[in-house]
Backbone as CSV, one residue per row, in Angstrom:
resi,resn,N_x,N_y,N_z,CA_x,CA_y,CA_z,C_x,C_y,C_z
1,UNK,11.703,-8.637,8.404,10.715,-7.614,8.038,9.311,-8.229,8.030
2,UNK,8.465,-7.931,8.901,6.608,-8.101,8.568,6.211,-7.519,7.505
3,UNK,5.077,-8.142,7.199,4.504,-7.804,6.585,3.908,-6.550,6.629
4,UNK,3.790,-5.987,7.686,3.179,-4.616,8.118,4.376,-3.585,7.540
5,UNK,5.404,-3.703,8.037,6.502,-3.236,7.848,6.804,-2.824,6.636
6,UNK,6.823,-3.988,5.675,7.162,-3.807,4.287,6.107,-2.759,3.275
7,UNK,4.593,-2.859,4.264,3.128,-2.253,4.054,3.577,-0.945,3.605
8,UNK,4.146,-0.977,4.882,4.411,0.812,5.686,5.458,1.671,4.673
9,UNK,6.356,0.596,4.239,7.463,1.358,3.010,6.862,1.535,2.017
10,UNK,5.961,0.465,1.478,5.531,0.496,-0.449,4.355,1.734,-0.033
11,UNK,3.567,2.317,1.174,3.069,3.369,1.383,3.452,4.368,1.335
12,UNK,5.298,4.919,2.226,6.018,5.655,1.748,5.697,6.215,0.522
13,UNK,6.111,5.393,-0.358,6.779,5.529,-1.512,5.729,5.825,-2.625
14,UNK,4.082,5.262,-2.314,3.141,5.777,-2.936,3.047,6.640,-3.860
15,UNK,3.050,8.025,-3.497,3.551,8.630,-4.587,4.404,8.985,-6.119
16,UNK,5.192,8.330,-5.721,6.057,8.119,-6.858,6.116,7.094,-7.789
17,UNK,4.503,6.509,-7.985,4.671,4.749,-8.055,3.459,5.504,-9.749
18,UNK,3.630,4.799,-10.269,2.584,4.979,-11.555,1.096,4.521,-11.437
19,UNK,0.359,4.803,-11.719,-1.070,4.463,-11.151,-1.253,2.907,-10.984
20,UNK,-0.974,2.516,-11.981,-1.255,0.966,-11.797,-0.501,0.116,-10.302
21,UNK,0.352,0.349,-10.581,1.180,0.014,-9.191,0.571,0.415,-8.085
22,UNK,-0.141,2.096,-8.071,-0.374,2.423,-6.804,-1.899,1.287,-6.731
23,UNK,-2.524,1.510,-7.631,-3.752,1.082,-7.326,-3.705,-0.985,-6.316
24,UNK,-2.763,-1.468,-7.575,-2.409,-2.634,-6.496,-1.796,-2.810,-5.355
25,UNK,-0.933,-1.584,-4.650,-0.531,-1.499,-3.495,-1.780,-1.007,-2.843
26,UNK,-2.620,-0.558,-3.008,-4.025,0.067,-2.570,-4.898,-1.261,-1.990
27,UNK,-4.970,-2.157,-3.215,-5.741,-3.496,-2.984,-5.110,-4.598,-1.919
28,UNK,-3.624,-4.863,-2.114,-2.917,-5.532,-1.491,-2.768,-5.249,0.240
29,UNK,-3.102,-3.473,0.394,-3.114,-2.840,1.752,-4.619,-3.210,2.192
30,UNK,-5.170,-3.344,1.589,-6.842,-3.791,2.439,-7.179,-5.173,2.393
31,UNK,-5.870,-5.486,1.424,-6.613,-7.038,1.233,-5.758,-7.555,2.842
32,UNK,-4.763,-6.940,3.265,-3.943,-7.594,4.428,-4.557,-6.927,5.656
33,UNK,-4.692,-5.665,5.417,-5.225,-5.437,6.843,-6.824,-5.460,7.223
34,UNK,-7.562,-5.664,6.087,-9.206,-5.418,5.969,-9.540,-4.046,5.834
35,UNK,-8.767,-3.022,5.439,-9.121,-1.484,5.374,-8.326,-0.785,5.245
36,UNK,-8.490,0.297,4.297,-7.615,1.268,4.120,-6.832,1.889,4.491
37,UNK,-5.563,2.210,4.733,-4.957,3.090,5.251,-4.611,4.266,5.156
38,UNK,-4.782,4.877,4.214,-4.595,6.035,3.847,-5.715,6.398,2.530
39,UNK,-6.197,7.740,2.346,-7.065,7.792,1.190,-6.424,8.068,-0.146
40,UNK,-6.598,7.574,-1.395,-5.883,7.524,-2.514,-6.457,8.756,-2.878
């Protein structure tokens, strides 16, 4: 599994994640790709 890959699931799943969580999957997604992927 890449890293992109694994990106792409914890994005999935976004929703259902409690704010705090989402917000560090938020940071962790720009900190790897340099930019956002989706708008929170």
């Amino acid at each position: 599994m890449t890293e992109v890959s694994a990106l792409d699931e914890l994005i999935g799943r976004i929703d259902t994640m409690p704010e705090k969580e989402r917000v560090a999957v938020t940071e962790a997604a720009i900190a790897i790709t340099g930019r956002p992927k989706w708008k929170p």
